[in-house]
C-alpha positions in Angstrom: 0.0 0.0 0.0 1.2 3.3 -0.9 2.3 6.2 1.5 1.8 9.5 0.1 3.0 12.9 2.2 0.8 16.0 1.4 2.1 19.3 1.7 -0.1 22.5 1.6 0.9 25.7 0.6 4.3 26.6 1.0 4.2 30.8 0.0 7.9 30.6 -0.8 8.9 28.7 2.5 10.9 26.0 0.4 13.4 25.4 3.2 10.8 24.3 6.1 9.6 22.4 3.1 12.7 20.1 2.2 13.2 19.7 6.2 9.6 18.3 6.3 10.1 16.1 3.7 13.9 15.1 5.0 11.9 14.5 8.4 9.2 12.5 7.5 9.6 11.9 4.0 12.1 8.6 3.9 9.4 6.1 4.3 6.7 7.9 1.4 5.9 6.4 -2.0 4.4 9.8 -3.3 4.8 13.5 -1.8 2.3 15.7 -3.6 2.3 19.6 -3.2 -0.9 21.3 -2.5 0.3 24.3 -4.7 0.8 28.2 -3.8 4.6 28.1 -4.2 4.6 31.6 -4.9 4.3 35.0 -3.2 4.4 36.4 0.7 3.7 39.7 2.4 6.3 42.2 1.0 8.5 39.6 -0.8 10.4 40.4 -3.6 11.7 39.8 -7.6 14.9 37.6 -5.8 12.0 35.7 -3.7 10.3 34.8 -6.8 13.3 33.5 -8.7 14.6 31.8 -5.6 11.1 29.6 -5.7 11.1 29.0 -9.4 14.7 27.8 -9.1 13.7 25.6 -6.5 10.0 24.2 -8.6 12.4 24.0 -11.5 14.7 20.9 -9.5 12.1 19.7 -7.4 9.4 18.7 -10.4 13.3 17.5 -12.4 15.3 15.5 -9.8 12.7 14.0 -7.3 10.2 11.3 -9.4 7.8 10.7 -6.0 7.1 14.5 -6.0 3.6 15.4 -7.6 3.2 19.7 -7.7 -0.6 20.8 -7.8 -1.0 24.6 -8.8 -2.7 27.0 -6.8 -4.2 30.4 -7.5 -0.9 32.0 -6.5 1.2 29.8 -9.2 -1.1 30.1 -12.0 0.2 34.0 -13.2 3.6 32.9 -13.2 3.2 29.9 -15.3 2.1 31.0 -19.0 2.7 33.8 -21.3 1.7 37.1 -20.0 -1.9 36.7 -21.5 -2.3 34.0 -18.6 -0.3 36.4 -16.1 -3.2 39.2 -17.2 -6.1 36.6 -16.9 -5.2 34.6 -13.6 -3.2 37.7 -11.6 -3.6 37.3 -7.9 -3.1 39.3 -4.7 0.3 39.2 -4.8 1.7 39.1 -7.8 3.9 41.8 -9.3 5.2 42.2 -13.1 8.7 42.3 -11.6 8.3 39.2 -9.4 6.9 37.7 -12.8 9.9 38.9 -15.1 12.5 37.4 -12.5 10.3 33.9 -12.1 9.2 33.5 -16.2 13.9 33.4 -17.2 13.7 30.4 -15.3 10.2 28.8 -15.6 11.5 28.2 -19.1 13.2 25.3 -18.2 9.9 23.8 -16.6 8.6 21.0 -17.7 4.6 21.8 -17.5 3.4 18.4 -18.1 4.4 17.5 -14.3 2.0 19.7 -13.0 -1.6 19.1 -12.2 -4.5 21.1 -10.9 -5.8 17.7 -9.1 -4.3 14.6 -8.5 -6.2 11.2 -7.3 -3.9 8.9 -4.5 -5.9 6.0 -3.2 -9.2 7.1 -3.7 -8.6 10.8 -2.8 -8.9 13.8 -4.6 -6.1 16.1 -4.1 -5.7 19.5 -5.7 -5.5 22.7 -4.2 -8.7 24.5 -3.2 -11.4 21.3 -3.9 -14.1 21.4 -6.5 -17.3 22.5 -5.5 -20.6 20.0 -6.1 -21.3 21.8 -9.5 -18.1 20.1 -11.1 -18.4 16.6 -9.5 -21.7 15.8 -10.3 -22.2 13.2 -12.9 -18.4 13.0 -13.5 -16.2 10.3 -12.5 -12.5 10.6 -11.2 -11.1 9.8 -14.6 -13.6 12.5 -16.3 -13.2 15.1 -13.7 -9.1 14.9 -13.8 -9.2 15.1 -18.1 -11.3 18.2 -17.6 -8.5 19.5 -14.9 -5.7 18.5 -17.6 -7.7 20.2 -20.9 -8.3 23.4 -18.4 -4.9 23.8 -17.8 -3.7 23.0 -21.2 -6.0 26.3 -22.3 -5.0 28.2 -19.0 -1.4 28.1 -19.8 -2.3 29.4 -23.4 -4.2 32.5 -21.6 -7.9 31.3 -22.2 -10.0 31.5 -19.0 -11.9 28.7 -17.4 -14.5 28.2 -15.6 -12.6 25.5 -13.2 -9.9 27.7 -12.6 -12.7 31.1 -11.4 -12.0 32.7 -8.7 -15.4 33.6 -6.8 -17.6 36.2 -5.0 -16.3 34.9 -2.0 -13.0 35.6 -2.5 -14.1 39.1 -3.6 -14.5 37.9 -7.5 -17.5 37.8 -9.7 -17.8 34.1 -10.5 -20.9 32.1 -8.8 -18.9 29.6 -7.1 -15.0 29.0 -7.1 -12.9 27.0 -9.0 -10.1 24.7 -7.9 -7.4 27.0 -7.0 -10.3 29.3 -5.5 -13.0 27.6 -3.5 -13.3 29.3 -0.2 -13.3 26.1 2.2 -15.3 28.4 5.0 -18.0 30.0 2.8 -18.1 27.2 -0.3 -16.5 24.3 0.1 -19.0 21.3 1.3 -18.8 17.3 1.5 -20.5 15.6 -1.7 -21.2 11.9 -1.5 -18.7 9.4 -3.2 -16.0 12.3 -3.0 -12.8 12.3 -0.2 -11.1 15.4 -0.9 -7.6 17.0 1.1 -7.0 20.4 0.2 -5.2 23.8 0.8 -5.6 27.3 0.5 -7.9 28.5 3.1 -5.6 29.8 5.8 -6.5 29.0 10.0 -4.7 27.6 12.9 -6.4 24.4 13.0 -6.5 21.3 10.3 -10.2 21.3 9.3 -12.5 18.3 8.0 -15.8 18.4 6.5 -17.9 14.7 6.5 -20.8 13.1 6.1 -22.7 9.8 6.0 -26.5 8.4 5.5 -27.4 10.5 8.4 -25.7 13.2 9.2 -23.1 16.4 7.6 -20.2 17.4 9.8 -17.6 19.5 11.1 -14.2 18.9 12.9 -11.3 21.2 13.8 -7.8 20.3 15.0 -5.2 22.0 16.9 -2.4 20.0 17.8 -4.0 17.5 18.3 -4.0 13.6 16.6 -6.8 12.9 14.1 -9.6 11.5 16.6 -10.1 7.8 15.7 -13.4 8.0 14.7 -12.2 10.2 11.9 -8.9 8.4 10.5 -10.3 6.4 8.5 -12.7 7.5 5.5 -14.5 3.9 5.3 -17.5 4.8 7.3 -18.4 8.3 5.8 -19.8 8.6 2.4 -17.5 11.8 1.9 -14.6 12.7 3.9 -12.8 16.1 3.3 -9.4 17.5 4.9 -8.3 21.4 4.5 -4.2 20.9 5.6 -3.2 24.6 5.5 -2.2 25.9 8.7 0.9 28.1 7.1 3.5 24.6 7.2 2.3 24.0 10.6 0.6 20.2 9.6 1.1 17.7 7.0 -0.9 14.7 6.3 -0.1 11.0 5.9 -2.7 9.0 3.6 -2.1 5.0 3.5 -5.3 4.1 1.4 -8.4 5.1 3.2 -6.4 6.0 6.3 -5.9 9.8 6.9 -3.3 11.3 9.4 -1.9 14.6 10.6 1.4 15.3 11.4 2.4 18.3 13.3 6.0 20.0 12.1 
């Protein structure tokens, strides 16, 4: 059985990154990124070379790593058409110019805007109802790979919006988007981990036959009742607590570890 290590958003923190994974990395199959490399408070053009340098080596050298985008990735990626369509808070045309020299030697095809491990759907906001329903895995993660293709090229899509409750004007986020507090909810037949929504505590969202829920975690193990995604009919993790948790899945096992 495979052991995957999942990594939320990093915000150019690659060091605490390559500690984690140097920590409690050695026994993993797959380490997947949740996405939002990029961008801090006040950071700078050096910053955003510094990152790409690092994405650049770590999608090249490492074959277990998987790197999901996030809303914070997606302007330095493309052309400038995509850098206009898919800005964010954040970015800056200098920041871009610095990252774009070395993004050149990229390769694009090892990044994903959601990834399936075991039964999970990983990417790095979560997919609201309206683009699960009456898709499978295999159909939702073609429409996440044709999406890209066109998002890299500078064409917008609809799974890539960013939404009213982020301050936008789409109906409902996309993947790199969803607000996990004001959008994101548990849809049957779906086990989602996800970043992007910033707190102090690892969040999950579940449900079965009878009943929706709610969890938050501070330090704290995963409760047992809650470890193991076999007796809920969706079970849902938000992981971004600013590189203060990572989580562990081992097939329908989920687990938290504090770093």
């Amino acid at each position: 059985m495979a052991r995957t290590l999942i990594i939320p958003d990093l915000h150019n923190d690659t060091d605490r990154a390559e500690t984690i994974i140097s920590t409690h990395g050695g026994g993993c199959d797959r380490i997947v990124f949740l996405g939002d490399f990029f961008d801090q408070f006040h950071d700078t053009s050096a910053d955003a070379e510094r990152v790409a340098r690092w994405l650049v080596k770590s999608v090249a050298e490492d074959s277990r790593r998987m790197h999901l985008v996030g809303n914070h990735d997606m302007p330095y990626l493309g052309g400038e058409m995509t850098a206009e369509v898919y800005r964010c808070p954040g970015w800056s045309l200098e920041k871009y110019r610095a990252a774009s020299s070395v993004l050149q030697d990229l390769d694009r095809s090892k990044l994903y805007a959601a990834v399936e491990c075991d039964g999970w759907l990983l990417s790095h906001a979560g997919f609201h109802r309206s683009h699960l329903e009456a898709r499978t895995m295999e159909q939702l993660l073609l429409v996440c790979e044709e999406a890209f293709e066109r998002a890299l090229g500078g064409v917008p899509d609809p799974i890539f919006s960013p939404s009213r409750a982020r301050g936008f004007g789409a109906h409902v986020g996309g993947v790199t988007w969803l607000d996990w507090s004001r959008e994101f909810m548990a849809v049957d037949g779906w086990h989602q981990i996800v970043g992007h929504s910033p707190s102090r505590s690892v969040r999950a969202a579940y449900s079965t036959e009878m009943f929706v829920g709610q969890h938050r975690i501070t330090r704290e193990p995963v409760p047992t009742e809650l470890s193991n995604r076999t007796h809920y009919t969706s079970m849902n993790w938000c992981l971004d607590t600013q590189l203060q948790a990572v989580g562990v899945i081992e097939g329908t096992k989920f687990d938290l570890v504090w770093v």
